[in-house]
C-alpha positions as CSV (number, residue, x, y, z in Angstrom):
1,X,0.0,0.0,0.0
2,X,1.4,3.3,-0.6
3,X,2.3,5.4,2.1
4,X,0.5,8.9,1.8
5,X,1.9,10.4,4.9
6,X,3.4,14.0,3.7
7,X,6.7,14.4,4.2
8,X,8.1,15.3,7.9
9,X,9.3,19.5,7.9
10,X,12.2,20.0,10.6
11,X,11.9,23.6,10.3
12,X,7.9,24.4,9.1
13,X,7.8,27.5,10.7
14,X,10.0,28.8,8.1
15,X,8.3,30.9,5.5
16,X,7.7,29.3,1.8
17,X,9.4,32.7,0.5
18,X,12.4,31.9,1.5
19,X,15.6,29.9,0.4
20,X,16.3,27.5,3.0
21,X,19.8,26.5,2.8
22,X,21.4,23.4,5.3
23,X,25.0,24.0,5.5
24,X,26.8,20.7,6.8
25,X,30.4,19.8,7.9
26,X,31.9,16.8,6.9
27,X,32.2,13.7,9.5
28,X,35.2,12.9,11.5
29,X,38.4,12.3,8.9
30,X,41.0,9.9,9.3
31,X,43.6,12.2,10.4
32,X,45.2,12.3,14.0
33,X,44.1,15.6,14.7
34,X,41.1,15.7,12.3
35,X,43.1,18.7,10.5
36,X,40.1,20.6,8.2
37,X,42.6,21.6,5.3
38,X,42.2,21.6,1.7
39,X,44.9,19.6,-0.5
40,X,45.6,22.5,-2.5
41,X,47.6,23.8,0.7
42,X,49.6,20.2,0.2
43,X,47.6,18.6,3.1
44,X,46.0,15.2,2.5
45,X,42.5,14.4,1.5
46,X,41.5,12.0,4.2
47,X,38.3,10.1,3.6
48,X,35.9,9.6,7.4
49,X,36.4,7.7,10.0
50,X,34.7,4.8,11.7
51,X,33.0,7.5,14.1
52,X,32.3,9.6,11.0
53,X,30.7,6.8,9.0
54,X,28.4,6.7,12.1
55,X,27.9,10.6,12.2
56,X,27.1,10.5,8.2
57,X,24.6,8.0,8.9
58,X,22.5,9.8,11.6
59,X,22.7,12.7,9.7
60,X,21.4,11.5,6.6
61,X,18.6,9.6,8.9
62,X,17.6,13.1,10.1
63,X,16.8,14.0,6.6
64,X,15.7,11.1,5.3
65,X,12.1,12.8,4.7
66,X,13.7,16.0,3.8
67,X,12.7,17.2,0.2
68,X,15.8,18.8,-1.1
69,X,15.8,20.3,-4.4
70,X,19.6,20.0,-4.5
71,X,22.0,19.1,-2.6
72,X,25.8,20.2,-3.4
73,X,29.0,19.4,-1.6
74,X,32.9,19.9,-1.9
75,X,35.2,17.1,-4.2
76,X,37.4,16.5,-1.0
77,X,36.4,13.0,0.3
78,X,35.7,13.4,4.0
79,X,33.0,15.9,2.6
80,X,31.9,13.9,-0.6
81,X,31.2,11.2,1.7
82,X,29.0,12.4,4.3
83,X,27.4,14.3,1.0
84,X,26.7,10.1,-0.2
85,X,25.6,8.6,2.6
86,X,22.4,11.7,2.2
87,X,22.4,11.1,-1.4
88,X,20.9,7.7,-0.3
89,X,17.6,8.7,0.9
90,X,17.3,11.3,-2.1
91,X,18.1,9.0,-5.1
92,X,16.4,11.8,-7.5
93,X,17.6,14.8,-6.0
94,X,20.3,16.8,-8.0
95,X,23.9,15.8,-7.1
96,X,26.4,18.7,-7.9
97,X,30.0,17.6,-6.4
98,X,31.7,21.5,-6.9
99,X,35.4,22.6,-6.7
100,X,34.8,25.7,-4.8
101,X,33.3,24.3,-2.0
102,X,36.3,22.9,-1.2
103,X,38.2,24.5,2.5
104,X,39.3,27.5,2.6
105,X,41.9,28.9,4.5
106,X,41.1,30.6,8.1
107,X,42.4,34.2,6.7
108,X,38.5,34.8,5.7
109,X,37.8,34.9,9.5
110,X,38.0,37.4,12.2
111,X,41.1,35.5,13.5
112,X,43.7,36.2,11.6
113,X,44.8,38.7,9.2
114,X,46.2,37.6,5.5
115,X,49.4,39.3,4.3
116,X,49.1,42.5,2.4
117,X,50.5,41.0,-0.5
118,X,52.1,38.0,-2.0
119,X,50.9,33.9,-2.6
120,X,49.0,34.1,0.1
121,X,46.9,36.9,-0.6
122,X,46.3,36.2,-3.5
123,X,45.1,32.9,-2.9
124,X,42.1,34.4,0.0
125,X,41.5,36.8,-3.3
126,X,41.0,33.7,-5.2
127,X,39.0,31.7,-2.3
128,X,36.7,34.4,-2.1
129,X,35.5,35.3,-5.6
130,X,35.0,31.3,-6.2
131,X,32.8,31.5,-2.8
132,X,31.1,34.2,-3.8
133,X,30.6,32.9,-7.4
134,X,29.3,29.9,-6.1
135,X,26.8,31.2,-4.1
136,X,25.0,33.2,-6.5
137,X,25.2,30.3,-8.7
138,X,23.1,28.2,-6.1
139,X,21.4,31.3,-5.6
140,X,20.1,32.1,-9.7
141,X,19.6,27.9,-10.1
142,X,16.4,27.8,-7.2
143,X,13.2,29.0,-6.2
144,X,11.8,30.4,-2.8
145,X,10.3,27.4,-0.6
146,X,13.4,25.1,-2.3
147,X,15.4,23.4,0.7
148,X,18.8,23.0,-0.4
149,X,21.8,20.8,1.3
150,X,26.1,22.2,1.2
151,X,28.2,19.8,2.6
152,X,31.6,21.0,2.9
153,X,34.2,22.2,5.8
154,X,33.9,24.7,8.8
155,X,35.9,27.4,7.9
156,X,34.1,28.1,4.6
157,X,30.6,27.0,6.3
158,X,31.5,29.9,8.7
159,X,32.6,32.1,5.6
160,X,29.5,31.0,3.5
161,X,27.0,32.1,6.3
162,X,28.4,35.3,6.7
163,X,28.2,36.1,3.2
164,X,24.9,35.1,2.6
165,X,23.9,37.2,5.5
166,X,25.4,40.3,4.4
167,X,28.4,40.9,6.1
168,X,32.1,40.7,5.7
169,X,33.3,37.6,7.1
170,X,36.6,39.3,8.8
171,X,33.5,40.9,11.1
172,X,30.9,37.9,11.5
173,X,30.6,36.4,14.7
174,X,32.8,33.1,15.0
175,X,30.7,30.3,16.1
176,X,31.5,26.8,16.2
177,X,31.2,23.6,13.4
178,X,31.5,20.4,14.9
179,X,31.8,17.0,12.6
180,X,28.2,16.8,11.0
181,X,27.0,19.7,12.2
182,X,24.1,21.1,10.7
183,X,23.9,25.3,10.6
184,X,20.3,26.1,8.9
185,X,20.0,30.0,7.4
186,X,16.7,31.0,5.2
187,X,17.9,33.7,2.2
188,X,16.2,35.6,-0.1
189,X,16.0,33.8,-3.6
190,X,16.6,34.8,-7.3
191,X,18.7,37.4,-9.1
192,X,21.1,39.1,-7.1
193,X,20.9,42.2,-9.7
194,X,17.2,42.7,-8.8
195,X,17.8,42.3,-5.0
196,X,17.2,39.9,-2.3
197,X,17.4,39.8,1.5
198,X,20.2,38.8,3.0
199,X,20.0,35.6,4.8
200,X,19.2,35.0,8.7
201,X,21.2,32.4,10.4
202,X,17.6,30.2,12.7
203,X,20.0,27.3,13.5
204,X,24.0,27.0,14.3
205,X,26.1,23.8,14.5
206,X,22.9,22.0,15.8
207,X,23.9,18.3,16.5
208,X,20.8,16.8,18.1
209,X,21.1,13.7,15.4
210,X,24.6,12.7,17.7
211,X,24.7,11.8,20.7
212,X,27.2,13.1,23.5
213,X,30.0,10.7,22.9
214,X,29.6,11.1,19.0
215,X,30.1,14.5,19.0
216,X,34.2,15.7,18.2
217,X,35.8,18.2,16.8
218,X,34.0,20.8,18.8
């Protein structure tokens, strides 16, 4: 018999006018100190753990009866697989494994300050305007009321929510990102060139799908 139950809504308070976006870290990865750097900085790209195998899987339980009308995620492998082990209960959904959602480096934050000039700068340059791009890509490709899923790394999730509300990242507050965290914002859809809201951040590095003695890298 089919099963005509509608779909369970984590967040149905949130208005239909609105982008939702779910921005995810990555599980645990199999590194001694679960290091969250991109190999273009020459670092390894470790695929999850045990532990974040686990994590991936209660995530992707919590969303099971999600309805996503994408869900996008970074090439690097700790990322790509907690991205799959979702992908599972949304066989349909589009898939979009992209480049520029891979980490990027902690410069963007209100920690630390980049050098004036050189390599280094002008690789934040080159991390930001592929954020940024990427972004209003996601942005131009869907609809108010779509729910749509990033998994990627917690120094760009932190970067990402700070541009899509509005602000410069080197003057967002710093909040956590714990392995499979989930940080939920609701944006204003459509083209950037006619205008839309900035985003709100309703949820930050909720883990309520772990339990106490899964949660790391907090």
């Amino acid at each position: 018999m089919k099963d005509r139950r509608k779909p369970r809504d984590e967040f149905p308070w949130m208005s239909t006018k609105e982008l939702r976006v779910i921005l995810v870290r990555h599980g645990q990865a199999e590194t001694g100190t679960d290091s969250d750097q991109p190999n273009q900085y020459n670092h390894p790209d470790p695929g999850l753990t045990k532990l974040g195998r686990v994590q991936a899987r209660r995530l992707a339980k919590r969303f099971s009866e999600e309805h996503f009308a994408g869900i996008y995620c970074s090439d690097l492998k700790r990322a790509h697989q907690t991205a799959l082990a979702v992908k599972v209960h949304h066989p349909k959904t589009k898939f979009v494994v992209d480049t520029k959602l891979r980490e990027v480096s902690p410069y963007h934050g209100p920690a630390r300050r980049a050098p004036s000039r050189g390599r280094v700068r002008d690789k934040v340059n080159q991390e930001r305007n592929d954020v940024r791009n990427m972004w209003e890509a996601v942005k131009k490709k869907h609809k108010p009321g779509d729910h749509v899923l990033i998994v990627a790394h917690g120094n760009i999730i932190r970067f990402l929510a700070a541009l899509m509300a509005g602000m410069d990242p080197k003057h967002a507050v710093f909040f956590d990102t714990c392995n499979a965290s989930v940080t939920v914002l609701r944006a204003g859809a459509g083209n950037p060139e006619k205008g839309s809201r900035p985003a709100t951040i309703v949820t930050a590095n909720c883990l309520k799908h772990l339990l106490p003695h899964q949660r790391t890298n907090c």
